[in-house]
C-alpha positions in Angstrom: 0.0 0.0 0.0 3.0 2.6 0.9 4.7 1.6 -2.9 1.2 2.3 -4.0 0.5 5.4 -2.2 3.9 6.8 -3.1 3.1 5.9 -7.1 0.1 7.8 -6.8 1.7 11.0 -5.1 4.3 10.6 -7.2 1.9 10.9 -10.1 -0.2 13.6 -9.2 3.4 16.0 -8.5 4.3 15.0 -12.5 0.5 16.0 -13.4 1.3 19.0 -11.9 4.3 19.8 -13.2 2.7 19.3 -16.6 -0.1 21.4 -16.2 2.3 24.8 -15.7 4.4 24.5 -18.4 5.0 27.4 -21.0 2.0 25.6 -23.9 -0.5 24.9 -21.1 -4.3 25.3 -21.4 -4.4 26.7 -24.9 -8.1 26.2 -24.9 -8.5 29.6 -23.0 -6.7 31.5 -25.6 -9.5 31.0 -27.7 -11.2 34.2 -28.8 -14.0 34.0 -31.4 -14.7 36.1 -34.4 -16.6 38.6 -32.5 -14.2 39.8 -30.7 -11.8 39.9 -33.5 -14.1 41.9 -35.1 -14.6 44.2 -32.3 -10.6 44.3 -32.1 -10.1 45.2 -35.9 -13.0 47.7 -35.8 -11.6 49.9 -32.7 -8.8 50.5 -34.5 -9.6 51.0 -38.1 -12.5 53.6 -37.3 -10.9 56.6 -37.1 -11.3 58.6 -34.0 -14.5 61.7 -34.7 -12.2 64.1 -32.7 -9.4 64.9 -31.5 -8.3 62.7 -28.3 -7.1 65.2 -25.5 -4.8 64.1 -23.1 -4.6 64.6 -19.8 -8.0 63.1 -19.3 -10.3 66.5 -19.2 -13.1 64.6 -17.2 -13.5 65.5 -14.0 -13.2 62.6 -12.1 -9.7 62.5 -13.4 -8.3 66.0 -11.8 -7.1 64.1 -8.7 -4.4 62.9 -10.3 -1.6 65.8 -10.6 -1.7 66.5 -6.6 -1.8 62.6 -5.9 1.9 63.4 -5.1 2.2 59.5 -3.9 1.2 56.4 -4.8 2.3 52.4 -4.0 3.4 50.5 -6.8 3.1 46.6 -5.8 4.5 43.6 -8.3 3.2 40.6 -6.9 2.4 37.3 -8.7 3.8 33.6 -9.3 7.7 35.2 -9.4 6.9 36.0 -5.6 7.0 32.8 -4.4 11.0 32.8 -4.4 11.5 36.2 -5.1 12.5 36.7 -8.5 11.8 39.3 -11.1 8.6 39.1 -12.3 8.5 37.3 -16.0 11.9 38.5 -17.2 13.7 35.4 -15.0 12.5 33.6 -17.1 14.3 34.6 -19.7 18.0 32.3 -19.9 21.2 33.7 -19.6 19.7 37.4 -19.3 21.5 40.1 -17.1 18.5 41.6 -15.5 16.8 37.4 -15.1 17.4 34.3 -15.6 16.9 32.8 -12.2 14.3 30.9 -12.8 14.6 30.2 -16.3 13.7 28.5 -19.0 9.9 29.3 -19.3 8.6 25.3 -18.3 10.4 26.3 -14.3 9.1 29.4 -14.2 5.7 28.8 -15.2 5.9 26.0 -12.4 5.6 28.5 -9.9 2.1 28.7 -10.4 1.6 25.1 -8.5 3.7 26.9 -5.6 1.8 30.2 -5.3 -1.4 30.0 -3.0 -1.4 33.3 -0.8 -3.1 32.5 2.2 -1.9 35.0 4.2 -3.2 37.8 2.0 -4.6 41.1 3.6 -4.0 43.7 1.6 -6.2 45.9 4.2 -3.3 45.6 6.5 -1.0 46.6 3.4 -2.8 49.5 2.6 -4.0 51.3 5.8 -0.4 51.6 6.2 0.1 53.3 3.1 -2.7 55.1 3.5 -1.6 56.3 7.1 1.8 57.5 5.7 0.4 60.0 3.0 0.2 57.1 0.3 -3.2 58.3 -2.2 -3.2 56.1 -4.7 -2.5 52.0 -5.2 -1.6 49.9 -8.3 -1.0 46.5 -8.3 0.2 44.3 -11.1 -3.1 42.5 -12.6 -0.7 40.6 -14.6 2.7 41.0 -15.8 4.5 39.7 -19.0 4.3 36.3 -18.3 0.3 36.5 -18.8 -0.8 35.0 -15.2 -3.5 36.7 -13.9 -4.5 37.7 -10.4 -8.2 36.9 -11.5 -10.5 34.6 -12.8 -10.1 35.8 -16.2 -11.8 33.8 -18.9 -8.8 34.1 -21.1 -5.4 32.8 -20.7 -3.6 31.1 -17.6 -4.0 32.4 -13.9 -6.3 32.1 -10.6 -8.8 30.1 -12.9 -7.0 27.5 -13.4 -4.8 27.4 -10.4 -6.7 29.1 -7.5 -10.6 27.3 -8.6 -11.0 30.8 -10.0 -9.9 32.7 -6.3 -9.9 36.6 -7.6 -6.9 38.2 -6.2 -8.4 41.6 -7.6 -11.7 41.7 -5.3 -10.4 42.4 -2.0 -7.0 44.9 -3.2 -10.1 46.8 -4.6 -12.4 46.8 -1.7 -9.2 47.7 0.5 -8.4 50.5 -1.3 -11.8 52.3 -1.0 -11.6 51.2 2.8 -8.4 53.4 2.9 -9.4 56.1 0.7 -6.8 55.4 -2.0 -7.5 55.4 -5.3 -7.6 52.1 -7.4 -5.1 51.8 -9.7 -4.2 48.3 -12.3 -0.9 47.6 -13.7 -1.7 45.5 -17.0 1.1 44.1 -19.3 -0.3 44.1 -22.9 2.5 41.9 -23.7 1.8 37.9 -23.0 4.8 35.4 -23.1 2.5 32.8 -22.4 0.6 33.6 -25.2 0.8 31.2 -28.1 3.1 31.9 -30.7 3.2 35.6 -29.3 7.4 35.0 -28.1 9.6 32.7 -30.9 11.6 30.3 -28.7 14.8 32.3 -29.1 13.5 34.8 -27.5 13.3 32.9 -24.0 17.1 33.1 -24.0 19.2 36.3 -24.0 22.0 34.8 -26.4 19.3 33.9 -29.2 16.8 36.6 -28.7 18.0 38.6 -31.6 18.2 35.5 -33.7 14.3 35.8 -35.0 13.3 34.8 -38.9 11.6 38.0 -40.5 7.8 37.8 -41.0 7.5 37.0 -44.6 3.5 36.7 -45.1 2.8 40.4 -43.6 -1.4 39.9 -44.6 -1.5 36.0 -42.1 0.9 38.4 -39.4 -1.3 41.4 -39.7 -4.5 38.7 -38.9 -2.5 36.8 -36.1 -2.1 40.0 -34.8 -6.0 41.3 -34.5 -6.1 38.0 -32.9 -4.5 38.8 -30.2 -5.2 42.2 -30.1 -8.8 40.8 -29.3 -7.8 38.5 -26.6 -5.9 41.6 -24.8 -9.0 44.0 -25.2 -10.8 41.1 -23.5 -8.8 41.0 -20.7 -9.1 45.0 -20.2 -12.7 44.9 -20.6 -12.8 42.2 -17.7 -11.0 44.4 -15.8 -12.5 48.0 -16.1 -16.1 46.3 -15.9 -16.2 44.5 -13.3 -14.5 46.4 -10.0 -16.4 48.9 -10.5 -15.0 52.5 -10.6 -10.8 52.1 -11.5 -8.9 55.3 -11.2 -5.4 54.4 -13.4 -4.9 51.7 -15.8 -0.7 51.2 -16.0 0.1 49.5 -19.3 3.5 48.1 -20.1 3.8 47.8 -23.6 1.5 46.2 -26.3 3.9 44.6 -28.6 3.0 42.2 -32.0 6.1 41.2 -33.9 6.0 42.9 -37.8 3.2 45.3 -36.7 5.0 48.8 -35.7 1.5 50.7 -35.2 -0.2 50.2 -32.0 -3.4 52.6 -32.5 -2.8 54.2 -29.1 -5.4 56.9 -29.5 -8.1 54.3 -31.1 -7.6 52.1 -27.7 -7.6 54.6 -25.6 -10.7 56.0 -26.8 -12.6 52.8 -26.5 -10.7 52.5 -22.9 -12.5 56.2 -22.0 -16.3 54.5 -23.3 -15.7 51.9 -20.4 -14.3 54.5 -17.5 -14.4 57.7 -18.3 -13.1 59.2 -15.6 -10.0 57.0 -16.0 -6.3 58.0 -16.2 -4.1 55.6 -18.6 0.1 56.1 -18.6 1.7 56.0 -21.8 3.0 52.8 -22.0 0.3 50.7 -24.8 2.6 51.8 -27.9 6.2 52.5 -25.6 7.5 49.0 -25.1 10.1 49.5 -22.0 12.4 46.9 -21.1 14.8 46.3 -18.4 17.8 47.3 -20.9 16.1 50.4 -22.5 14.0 51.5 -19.9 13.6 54.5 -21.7 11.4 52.9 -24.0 10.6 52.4 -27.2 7.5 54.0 -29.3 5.3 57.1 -29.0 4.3 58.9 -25.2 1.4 58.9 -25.6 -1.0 59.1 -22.7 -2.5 61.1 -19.7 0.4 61.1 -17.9 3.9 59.9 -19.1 6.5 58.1 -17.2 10.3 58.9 -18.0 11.9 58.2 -14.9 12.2 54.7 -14.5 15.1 54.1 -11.9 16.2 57.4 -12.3 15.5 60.8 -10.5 13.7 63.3 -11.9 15.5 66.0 -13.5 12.6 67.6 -15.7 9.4 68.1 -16.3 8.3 65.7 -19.1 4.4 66.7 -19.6 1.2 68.1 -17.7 1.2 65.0 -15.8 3.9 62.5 -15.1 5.1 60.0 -12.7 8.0 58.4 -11.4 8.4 54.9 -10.4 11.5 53.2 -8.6 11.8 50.0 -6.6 11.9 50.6 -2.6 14.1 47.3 -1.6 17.5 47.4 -2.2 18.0 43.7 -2.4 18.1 41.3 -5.6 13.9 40.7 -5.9 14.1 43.5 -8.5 10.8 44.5 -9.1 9.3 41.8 -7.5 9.6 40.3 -3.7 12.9 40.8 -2.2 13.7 37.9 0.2 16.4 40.2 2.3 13.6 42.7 3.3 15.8 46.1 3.2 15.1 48.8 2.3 16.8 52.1 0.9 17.0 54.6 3.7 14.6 57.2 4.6 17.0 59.9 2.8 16.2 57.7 -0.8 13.0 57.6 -0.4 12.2 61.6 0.5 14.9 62.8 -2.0 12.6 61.0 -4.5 9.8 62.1 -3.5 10.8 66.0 -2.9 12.1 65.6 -6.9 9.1 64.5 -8.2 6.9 67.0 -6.3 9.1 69.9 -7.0 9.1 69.2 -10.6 5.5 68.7 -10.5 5.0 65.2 -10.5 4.1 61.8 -8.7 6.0 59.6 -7.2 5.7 55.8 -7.3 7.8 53.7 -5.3 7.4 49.8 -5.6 7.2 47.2 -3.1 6.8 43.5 -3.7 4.6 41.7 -1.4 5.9 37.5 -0.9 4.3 34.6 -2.3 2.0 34.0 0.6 0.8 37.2 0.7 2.4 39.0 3.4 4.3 42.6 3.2 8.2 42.5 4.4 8.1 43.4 8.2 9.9 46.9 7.1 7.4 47.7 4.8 5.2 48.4 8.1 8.5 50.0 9.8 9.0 52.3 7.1 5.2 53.3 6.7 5.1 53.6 11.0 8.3 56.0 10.7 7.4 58.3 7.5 3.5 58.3 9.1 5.1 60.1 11.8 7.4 62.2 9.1 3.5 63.0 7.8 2.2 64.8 11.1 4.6 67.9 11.2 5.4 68.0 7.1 2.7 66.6 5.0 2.3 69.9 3.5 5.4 70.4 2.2 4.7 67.8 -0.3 1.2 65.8 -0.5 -0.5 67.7 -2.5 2.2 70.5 -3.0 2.6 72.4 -5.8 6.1 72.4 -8.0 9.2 75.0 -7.6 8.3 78.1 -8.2 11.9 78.1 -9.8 14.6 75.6 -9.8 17.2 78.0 -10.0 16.2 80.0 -6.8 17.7 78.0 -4.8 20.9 75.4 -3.4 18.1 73.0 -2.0 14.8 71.3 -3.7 11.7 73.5 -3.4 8.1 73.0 -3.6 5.3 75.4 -3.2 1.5 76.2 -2.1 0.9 79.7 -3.1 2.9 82.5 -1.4 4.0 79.6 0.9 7.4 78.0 -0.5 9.1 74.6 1.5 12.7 74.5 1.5 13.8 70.3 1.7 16.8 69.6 3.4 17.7 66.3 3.2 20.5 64.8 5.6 23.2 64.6 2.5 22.5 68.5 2.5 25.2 70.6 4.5 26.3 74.7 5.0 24.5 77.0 4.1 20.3 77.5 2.2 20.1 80.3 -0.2 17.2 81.1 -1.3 16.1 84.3 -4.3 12.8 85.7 -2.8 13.4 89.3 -3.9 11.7 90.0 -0.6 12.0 90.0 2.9 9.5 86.7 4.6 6.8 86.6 7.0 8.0 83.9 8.7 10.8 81.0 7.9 10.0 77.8 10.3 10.7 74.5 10.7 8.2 72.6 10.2 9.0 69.5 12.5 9.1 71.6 15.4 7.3 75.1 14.4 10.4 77.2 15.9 11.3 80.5 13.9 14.2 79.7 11.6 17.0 82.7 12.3 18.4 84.1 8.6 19.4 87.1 7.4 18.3 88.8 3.7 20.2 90.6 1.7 19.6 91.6 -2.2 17.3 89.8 -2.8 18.2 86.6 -0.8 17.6 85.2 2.7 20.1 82.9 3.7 20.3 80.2 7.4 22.0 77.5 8.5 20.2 74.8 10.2 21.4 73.8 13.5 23.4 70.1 13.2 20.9 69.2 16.3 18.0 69.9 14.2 18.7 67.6 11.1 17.3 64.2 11.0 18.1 61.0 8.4 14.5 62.1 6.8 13.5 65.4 5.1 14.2 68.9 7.0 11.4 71.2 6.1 12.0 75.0 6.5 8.5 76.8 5.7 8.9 79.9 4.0 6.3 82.3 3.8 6.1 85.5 1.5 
C-alpha cells in the first residue's frame, strides 16, 4: 500500500508539473470572431475628434496632486523572489533565475497566498500619506490575479480565487485610489514569443515575417484576446482610477493605435487616467522605451531621478528594496534609507509630478516586516510636514535655490535632506513673513540681503528624513 500510495503521489506532482508548463491550457486562448471583429473595428475607425490628453473629465483631476502612490508587483515570481516574468528569460542580465519558461511557469503550483490582507497593506500606506494604489493584474508572463476567462492564472490554479476583489475593496476602505498595472504583452501567449527569445543569447536570432497579410490577422487575434482582458477588468470592479500598461507589442506590426484604444478605454471609465505605455515597449535594458508617449500622464523616470518636467502629468516609479527581488519580492527585506526615499519624492513634487515607489509583497501574501517600519516611521514624518509635499505644488523656480523646493501659493518649503550641509540660499526678492521648521514650528533665524535670505540649520535639528523650513512671502 505505501509503494502504491507513493506511485500515486508521485503521479499527481508529474501532473502537476505538466499542467504549468509554457504551452498549457491553450483552450482559454480562444477568442472568437466577434471579438476579433470588435478588435479590428476599434482600430480601423478613425477617432471623430481629436483625443485630449490629460483626461479632461472630472473625475480624473485628482491625479496631478496625488503626489504618492504604491506600486506593488506581486504574482507567481513572488513565491522565491524573482523578477517578475523577465527570470525567465535564460542567460539574461537583469533574469534568468528561474529560467527557461517550463520552471518558471511551475511556480504557479507553488503560489497560493493564504496569508493575504492587503487591508493591513494599505491602511499603512494610507496612514503615511500614500493616495493612490496599483497593483500588477498581470505581468508579462500572462498570469492573472483573477479569474479571467482568457489565458492562464487564478482560474486555473486558485478554482478561480480573484486576487483583484479584496485589493479593490481595500483601497476604497483606505481612501486610495484604485489603480491596475496590465502588461499588454503575453509570453504565455501562443506563438506571441519565438523560442529564441526565451534566451538572451538567441533573442535577436528571429526569422523576418514573410506573409505580412497571415501576421497582420494573427495580430488582430491577439489584439482581441488583450481587449478582452481589459474589458474584464475596467467592468467588473467597479469604478478604477489608473490603468498602467506596459507595452503592447506584436512582432511585424509597428503601429499600435494608441489613441483608437484609448478612446474605446475612456467609453468603459471615463473618468480613468491611462500612462503611456500601450505603444512604448520599456524593457529592463532600454528602460527609456521604445514607441510614441502617448497618454494622460507619461512616465520617464524609471530608476532614475527626476531632472525635468516631461508633460502636464507625469510619474516616477522606482523600486523601494535594495536587495536582488528587482521589481518583484525581495527575500532580504531592506530597504533604501529614509534619505532615498524623500529625496525621490521632494524631486518628483518639486518638478511637478508623482511619485511611485514599488514594493513586492511574498508569495504568501504578506508585506516585508519593514514595509510596516517604514510606513510607521514616515506616518510620523507626515504629522509635522505633510504639507510640504502631499499635495504640494512644483518650484516656483529651480534656480532660486541650493536646495529642492516646492510650493502652495505665497508659501514656498525649502527640503533639506541629511546629504544637505552649509548654508540655504534662497532668491525671494523679498523679505519673509515667517521661515520655520516645520517638524518643530520654531522660527528659523536668517538674514536677507539683495534679494536673498540665507540660514543654517542647526546640526541638532537635522534628521536621516527630510528637514522642512516653511517659507512664507
Amino acid at each position: 500500500m505505501k509503494v502504491l500510495n507513493l506511485f500515486i503521489f508521485l503521479f499527481l506532482g508529474l501532473a502537476g508539473a505538466v499542467s504549468a508548463q509554457l504551452n498549457s491550457f491553450p483552450e482559454s486562448y480562444y477568442i472568437d470572431q466577434q471579438d476579433i471583429g470588435r478588435a479590428r473595428k476599434i482600430i480601423s475607425t478613425p477617432l471623430r475628434s481629436e483625443l485630449k490628453m490629460p483626461n479632461p473629465d472630472k473625475d480624473a483631476q485628482w491625479f496631478p496632486e496625488a503626489s504618492l502612490g504604491l506600486f506593488m508587483h506581486w504574482g507567481i515570481h513572488s513565491v522565491v523572489g524573482a523578477q517578475p516574468s523577465w527570470d525567465m528569460i535564460s542567460n539574461y542580465i537583469y533574469g534568468g533565475k528561474v529560467s527557461p519558461p517550463d520552471k518558471y511557469y511551475a511556480l504557479a503550483e507553488q503560489f497560493n497566498p493564504q496569508e493575504y490582507d492587503p487591508g493591513k497593506w494599505l491602511k499603512a500606506a494610507e496612514e503615511a500619506g500614500f493616495t493612490y494604489a496599483v497593483l500588477t493584474t498581470k505581468h508579462h508572463d500572462g498570469y492573472a490575479l483573477w479569474p479571467s476567462k482568457y489565458g492562464i492564472g487564478t482560474k486555473q490554479y486558485m478554482n478561480g480565487r480573484d486576487l483583484l476583489k479584496p485589493y479593490v475593496d481595500a483601497c476604497r476602505k483606505n481612501g486610495l485610489k484604485v489603480g491596475f498595472y496590465f502588461s499588454p504583452r503575453d509570453w504565455h501567449y501562443p506563438g506571441l514569443m519565438h523560442p529564441n527569445e526565451y534566451d538572451a543569447l538567441t533573442k535577436n536570432d528571429i526569422p523576418p515575417v514573410t506573409d505580412s497579410v497571415a501576421n497582420y490577422h494573427a495580430y488582430e487575434k491577439f489584439l482581441g484576446f488583450v481587449l478582452k482582458q481589459i474589458e474584464e477588468l475596467l467592468t467588473s470592479y467597479g469604478k478604477i482610477d489608473v490603468l498602467w500598461l506596459d507595452g503592447m507589442y506584436f512582432r511585424g506590426v509597428s503601429d499600435m493605435h494608441t489613441e483608437q484604444v484609448y478612446a474605446w478605454i475612456r467609453s468603459l471609465q471615463p473618468g480613468i487616467v491611462i500612462n503611456d505605455r500601450w505603444s512604448n515597449v520599456v524593457n529592463p535594458d532600454d528602460p527609456s522605451g521604445s514607441g510614441m508617449r502617448i497618454g494622460d500622464f507619461t512616465t520617464p523616470f524609471e530608476c532614475t531621478k527626476p531632472t525635468y518636467i516631461p508633460s502636464e502629468w507625469w510619474e516616477h516609479c522606482d523600486i523601494w528594496t535594495s536587495g536582488n527581488g528587482g521589481w518583484g519580492y525581495d527575500k532580504t527585506g531592506v530597504f533604501k534609507p529614509y534619505s532615498w526615499f524623500f529625496e525621490h519624492l521632494a524631486a518628483s513634487r518639486s518638478l511637478g509630478g508623482n511619485f511611485l515607489p514599488n514594493v513586492g509583497p511574498a508569495g504568501n501574501g504578506e508585506m516585508p516586516p519593514n514595509f510596516y517600519v517604514n510606513m510607521k516611521g514616515i506616518a510620523e514624518w507626515m504629522e509635522h510636514s505633510r504639507e510640504s509635499l502631499i499635495g504640494a505644488g512644483p518650484s516656483p523656480g529651480v534656480g532660486r535655490s541650493n536646495v529642492m523646493i516646492t510650493s502652495c501659493g505665497n508659501t514656498w518649503y525649502l527640503h533639506l535632506l541629511p546629504q544637505f550641509t552649509g548654508q540655504v540660499s534662497l532668491k525671494t526678492d523679498k523679505w519673509p513673513k515667517s521661515v520655520t521648521l516645520l517638524r518643530t514650528g520654531q522660527a528659523v533665524a536668517f538674514s536677507y540681503w539683495d534679494g536673498f535670505i540665507k540660514f543654517n540649520l542647526s546640526p541638532d535639528y537635522r534628521t536621516e528624513m527630510d528637514d522642512v523650513v516653511k517659507v512664507q512671502l
